[in-house]
C-alpha positions as CSV (number, residue, x, y, z in Angstrom):
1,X,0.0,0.0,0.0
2,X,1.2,3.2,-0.9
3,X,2.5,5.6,2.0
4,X,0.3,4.8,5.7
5,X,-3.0,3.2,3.8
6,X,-3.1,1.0,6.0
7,X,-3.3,3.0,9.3
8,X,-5.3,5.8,7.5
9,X,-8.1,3.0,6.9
10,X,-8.0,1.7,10.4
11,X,-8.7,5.5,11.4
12,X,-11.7,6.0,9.5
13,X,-14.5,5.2,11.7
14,X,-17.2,8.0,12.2
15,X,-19.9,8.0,14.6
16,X,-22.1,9.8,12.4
17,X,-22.3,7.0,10.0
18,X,-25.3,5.5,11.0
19,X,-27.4,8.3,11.0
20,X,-26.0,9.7,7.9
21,X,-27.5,6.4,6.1
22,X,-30.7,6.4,7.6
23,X,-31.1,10.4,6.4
24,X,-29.7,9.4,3.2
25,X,-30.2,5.9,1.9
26,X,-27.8,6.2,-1.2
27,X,-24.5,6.7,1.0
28,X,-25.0,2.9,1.8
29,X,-25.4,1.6,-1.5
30,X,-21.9,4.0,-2.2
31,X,-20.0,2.3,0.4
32,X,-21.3,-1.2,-0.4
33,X,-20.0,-0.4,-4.0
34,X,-16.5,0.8,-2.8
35,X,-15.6,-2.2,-0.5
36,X,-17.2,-4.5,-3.4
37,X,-14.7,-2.9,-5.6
38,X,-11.6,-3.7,-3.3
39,X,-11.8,-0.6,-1.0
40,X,-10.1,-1.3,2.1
41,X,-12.9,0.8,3.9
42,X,-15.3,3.3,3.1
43,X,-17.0,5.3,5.0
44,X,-18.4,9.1,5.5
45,X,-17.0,12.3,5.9
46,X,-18.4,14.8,8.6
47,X,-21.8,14.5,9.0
48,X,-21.9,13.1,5.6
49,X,-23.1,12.7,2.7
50,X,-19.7,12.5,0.9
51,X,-18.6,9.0,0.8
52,X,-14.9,8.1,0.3
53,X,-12.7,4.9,0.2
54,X,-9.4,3.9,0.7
55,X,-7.9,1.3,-1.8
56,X,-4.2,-0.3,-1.6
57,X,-2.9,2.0,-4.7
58,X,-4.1,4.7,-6.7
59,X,-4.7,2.4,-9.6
60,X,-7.1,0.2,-7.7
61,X,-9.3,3.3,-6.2
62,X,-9.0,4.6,-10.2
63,X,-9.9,1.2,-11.5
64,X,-13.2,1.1,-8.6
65,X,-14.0,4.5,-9.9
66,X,-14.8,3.2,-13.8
67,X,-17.0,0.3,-12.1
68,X,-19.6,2.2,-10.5
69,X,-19.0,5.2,-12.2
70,X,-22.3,4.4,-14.3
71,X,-23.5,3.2,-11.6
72,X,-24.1,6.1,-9.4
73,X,-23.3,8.6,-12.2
74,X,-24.1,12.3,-10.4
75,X,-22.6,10.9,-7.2
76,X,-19.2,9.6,-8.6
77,X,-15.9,11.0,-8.9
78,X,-13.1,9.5,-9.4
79,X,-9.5,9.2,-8.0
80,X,-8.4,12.0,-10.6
């Protein structure tokens, strides 16, 4: 993994998480498709709603992002 991955995912809890889903429904189906796509975690940000992952290398969160990309089209962005 490049540079402290590793610890960065074992950091990302948030508290908030659960009552950012039940407010906003999609930002489950978002983190489903990230660790489906060989995110090491996903999670929220804040309060939510933005939804992020961490991946092993830059090329597997890029290769995650043209999975779902059409998948959850005005919510994706990728590792650019």
């Amino acid at each position: 993994m490049d540079g402290d991955g590793r610890e960065a995912a074992r950091l990302a809890a948030n508290s908030f998480l659960t009552v950012a889903t039940e407010a906003c429904p999609i930002i489950e189906a978002n983190i489903t498709a990230l660790l489906e796509t060989g995110a090491i975690t996903a999670t929220v940000t804040g309060k939510g709603p933005t939804v992020f992952g961490v991946f092993e290398s830059k090329a597997a969160a890029l290769l995650a992002s043209k999975k779902i990309k059409g998948t959850f089209a005005e919510s994706v962005r990728g590792a650019e």
